[in-house]
MDAnalysis code that builds the backbone (N, CA, C; Angstrom):
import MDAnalysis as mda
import numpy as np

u = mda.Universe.empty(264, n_residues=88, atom_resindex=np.repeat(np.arange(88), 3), trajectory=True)
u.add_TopologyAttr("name", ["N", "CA", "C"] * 88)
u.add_TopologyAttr("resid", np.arange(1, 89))
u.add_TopologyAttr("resname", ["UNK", "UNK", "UNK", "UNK", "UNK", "UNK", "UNK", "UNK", "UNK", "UNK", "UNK", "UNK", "UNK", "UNK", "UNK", "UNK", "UNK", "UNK", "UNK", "UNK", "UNK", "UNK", "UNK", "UNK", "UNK", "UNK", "UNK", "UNK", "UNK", "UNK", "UNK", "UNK", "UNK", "UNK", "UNK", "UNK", "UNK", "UNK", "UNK", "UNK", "UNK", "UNK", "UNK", "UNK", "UNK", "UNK", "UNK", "UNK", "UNK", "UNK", "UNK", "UNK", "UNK", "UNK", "UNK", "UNK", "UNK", "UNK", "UNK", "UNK", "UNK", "UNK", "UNK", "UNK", "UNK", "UNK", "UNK", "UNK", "UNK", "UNK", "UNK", "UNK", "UNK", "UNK", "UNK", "UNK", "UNK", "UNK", "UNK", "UNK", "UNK", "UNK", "UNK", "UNK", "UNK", "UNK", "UNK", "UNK"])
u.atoms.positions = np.array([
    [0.852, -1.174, 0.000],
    [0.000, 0.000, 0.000],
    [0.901, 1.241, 0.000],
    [0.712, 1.832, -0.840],
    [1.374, 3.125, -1.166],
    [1.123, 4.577, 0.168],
    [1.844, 5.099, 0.325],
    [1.879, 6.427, 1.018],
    [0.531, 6.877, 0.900],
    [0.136, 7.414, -0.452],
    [-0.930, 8.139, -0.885],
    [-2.196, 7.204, -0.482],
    [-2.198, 6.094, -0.923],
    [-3.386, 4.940, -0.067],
    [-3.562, 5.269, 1.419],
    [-2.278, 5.258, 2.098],
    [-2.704, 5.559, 3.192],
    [-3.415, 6.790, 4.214],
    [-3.245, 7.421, 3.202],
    [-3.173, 8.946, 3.637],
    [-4.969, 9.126, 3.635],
    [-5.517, 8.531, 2.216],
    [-6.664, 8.400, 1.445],
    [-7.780, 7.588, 2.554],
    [-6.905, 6.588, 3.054],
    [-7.567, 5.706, 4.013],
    [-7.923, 6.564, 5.330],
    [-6.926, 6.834, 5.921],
    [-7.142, 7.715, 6.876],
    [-7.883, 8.889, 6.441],
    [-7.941, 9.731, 5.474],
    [-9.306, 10.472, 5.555],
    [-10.651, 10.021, 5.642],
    [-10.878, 9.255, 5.020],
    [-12.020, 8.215, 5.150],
    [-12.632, 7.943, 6.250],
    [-11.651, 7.494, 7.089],
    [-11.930, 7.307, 8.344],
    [-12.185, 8.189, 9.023],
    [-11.491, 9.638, 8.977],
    [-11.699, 10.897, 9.811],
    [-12.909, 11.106, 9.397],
    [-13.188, 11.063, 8.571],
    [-14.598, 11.585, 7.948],
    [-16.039, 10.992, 8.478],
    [-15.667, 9.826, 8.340],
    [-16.457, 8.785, 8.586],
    [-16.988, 8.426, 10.217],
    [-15.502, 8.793, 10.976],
    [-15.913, 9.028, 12.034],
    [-16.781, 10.065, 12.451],
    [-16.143, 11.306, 12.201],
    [-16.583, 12.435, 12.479],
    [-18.098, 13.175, 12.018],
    [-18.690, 12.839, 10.764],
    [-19.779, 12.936, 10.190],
    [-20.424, 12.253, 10.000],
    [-20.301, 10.715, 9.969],
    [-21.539, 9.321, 10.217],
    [-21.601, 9.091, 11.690],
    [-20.299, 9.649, 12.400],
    [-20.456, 8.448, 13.418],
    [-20.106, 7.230, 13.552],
    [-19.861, 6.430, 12.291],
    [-19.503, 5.473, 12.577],
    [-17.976, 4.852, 12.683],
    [-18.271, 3.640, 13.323],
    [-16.443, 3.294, 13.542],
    [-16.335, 2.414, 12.709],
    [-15.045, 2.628, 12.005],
    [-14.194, 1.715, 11.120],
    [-13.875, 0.133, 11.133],
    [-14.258, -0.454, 10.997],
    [-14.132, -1.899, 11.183],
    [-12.847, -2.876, 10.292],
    [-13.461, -2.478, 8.452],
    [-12.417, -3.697, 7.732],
    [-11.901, -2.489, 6.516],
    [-10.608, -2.186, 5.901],
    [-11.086, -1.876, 4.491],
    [-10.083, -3.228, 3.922],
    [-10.511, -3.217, 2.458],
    [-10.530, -4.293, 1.691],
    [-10.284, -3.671, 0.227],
    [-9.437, -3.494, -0.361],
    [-8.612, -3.463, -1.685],
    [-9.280, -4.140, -2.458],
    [-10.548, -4.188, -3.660],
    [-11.130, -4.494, -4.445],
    [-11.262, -4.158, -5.861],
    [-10.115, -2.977, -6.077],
    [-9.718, -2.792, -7.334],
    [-8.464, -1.869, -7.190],
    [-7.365, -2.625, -8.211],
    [-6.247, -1.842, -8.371],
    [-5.968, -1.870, -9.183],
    [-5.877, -0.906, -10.518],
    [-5.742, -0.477, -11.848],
    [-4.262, 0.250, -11.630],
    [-3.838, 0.494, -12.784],
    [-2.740, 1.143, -12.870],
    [-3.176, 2.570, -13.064],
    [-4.608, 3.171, -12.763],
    [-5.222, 4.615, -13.251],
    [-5.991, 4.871, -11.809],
    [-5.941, 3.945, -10.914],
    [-7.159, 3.432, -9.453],
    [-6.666, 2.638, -8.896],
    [-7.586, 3.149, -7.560],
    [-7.598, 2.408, -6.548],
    [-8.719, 2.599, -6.012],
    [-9.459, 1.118, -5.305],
    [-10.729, 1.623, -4.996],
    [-10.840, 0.293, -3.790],
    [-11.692, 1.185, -2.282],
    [-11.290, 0.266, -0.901],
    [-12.888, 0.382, -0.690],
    [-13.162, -0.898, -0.557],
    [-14.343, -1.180, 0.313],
    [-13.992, -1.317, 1.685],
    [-14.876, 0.321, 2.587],
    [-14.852, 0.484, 3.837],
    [-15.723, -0.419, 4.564],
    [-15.929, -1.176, 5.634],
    [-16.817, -1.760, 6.130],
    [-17.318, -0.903, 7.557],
    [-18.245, -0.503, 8.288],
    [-18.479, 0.048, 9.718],
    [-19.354, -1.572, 9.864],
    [-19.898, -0.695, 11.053],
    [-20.831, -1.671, 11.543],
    [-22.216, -1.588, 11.126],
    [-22.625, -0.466, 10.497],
    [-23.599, -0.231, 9.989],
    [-23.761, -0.213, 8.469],
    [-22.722, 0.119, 7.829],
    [-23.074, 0.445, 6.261],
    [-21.589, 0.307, 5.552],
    [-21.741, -0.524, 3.923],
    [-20.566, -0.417, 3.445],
    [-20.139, 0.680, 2.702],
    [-19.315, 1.706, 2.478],
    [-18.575, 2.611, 1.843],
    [-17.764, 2.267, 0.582],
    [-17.392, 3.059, -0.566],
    [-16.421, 2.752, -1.360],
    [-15.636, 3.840, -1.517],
    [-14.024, 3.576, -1.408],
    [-12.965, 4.984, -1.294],
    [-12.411, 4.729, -2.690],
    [-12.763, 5.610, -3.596],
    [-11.814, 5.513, -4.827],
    [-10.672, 7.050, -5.198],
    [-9.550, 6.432, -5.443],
    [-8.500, 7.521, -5.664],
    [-7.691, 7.096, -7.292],
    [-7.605, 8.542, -7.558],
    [-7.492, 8.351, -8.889],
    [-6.130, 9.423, -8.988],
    [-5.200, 9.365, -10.171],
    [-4.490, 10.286, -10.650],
    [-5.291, 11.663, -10.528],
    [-4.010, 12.810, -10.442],
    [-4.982, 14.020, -10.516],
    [-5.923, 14.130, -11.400],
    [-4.670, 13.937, -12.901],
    [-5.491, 14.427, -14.198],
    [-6.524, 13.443, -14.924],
    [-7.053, 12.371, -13.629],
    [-8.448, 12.233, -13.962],
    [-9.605, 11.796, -12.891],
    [-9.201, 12.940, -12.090],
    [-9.849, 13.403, -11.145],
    [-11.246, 13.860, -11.192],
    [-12.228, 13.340, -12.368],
    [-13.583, 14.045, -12.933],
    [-14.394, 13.151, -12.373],
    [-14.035, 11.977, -11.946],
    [-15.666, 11.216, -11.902],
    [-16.505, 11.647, -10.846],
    [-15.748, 12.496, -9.514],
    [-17.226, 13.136, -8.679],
    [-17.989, 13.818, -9.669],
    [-17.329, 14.523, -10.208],
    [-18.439, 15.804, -11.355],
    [-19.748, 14.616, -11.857],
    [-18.771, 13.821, -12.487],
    [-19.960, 13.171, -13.060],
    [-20.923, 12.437, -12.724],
    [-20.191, 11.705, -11.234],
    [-21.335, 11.510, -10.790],
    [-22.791, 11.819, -10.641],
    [-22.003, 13.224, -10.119],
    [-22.926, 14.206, -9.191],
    [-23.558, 14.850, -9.999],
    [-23.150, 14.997, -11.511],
    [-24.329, 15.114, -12.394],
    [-25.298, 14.187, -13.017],
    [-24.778, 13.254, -13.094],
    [-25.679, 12.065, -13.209],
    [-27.065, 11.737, -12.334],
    [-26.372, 11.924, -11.035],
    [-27.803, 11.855, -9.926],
    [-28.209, 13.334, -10.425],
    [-28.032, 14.070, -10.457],
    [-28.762, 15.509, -10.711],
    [-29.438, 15.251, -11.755],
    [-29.186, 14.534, -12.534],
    [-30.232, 13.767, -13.857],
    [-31.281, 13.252, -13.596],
    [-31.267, 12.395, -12.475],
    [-32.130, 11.212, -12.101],
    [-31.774, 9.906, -12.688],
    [-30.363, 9.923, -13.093],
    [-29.988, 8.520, -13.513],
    [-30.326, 7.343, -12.780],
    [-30.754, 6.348, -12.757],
    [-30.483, 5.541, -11.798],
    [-29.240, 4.446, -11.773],
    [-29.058, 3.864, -10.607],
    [-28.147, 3.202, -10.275],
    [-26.508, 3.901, -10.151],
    [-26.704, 4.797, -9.675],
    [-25.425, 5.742, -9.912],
    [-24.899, 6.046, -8.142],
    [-23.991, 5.498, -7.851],
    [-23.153, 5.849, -6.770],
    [-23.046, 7.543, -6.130],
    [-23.567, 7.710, -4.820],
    [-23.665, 9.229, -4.385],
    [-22.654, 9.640, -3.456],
    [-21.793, 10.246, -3.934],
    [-20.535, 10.746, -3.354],
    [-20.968, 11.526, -2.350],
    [-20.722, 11.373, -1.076],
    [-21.151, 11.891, 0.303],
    [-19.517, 12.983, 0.589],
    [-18.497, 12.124, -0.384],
    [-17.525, 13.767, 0.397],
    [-16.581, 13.603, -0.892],
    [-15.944, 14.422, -0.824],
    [-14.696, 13.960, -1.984],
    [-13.127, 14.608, -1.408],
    [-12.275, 14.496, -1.434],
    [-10.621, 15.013, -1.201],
    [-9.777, 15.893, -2.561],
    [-10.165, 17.123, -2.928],
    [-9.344, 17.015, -3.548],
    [-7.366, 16.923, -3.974],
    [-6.938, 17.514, -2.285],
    [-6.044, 16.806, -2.499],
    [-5.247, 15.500, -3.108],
    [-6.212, 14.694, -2.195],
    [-5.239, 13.488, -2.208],
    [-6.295, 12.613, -3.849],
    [-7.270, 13.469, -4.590],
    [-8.030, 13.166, -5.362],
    [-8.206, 11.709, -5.354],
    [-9.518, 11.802, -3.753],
    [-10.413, 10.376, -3.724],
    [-11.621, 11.154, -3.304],
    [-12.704, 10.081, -3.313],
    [-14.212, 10.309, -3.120],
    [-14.640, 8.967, -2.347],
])
């Protein structure tokens, strides 16, 4: 796990603590691309997904978040994003 993973992880968690409430239990490495990385958070209540990407393609909150602004369905709702360390 890279520096930047970790850094990514630990926001997650600050976040997660601090604005769900909830406590951190498992994360779990479920995709690693050479463009991504993406961690299934586990609490005790609900599962999370942390994805971090290169800067320069750092767009998929936008699109998300326009997508639900569409009414797309089945589309993942980004509750925070980093742009530093560019994860969501």
């Amino acid at each position: 796990m890279s520096q930047r993973e970790r850094a990514a992880l630990q926001w997650v968690s600050q976040y997660l603590i601090s604005h769900k409430k909830f406590s951190i239990f498992n994360y779990q490495k479920v995709v690693h691309t050479s463009y991504s990385v993406v961690y299934k958070v586990t609490t005790g209540e609900e599962v999370f997904y942390l994805k971090q990407t290169p800067e320069a393609l750092f767009i998929e909150p936008k699109i998300l978040d326009f997508l639900n602004k569409q009414g797309c369905k089945n589309v993942p709702e980004v509750i925070s994003e980093n742009n530093a360390l560019c994860c969501f």
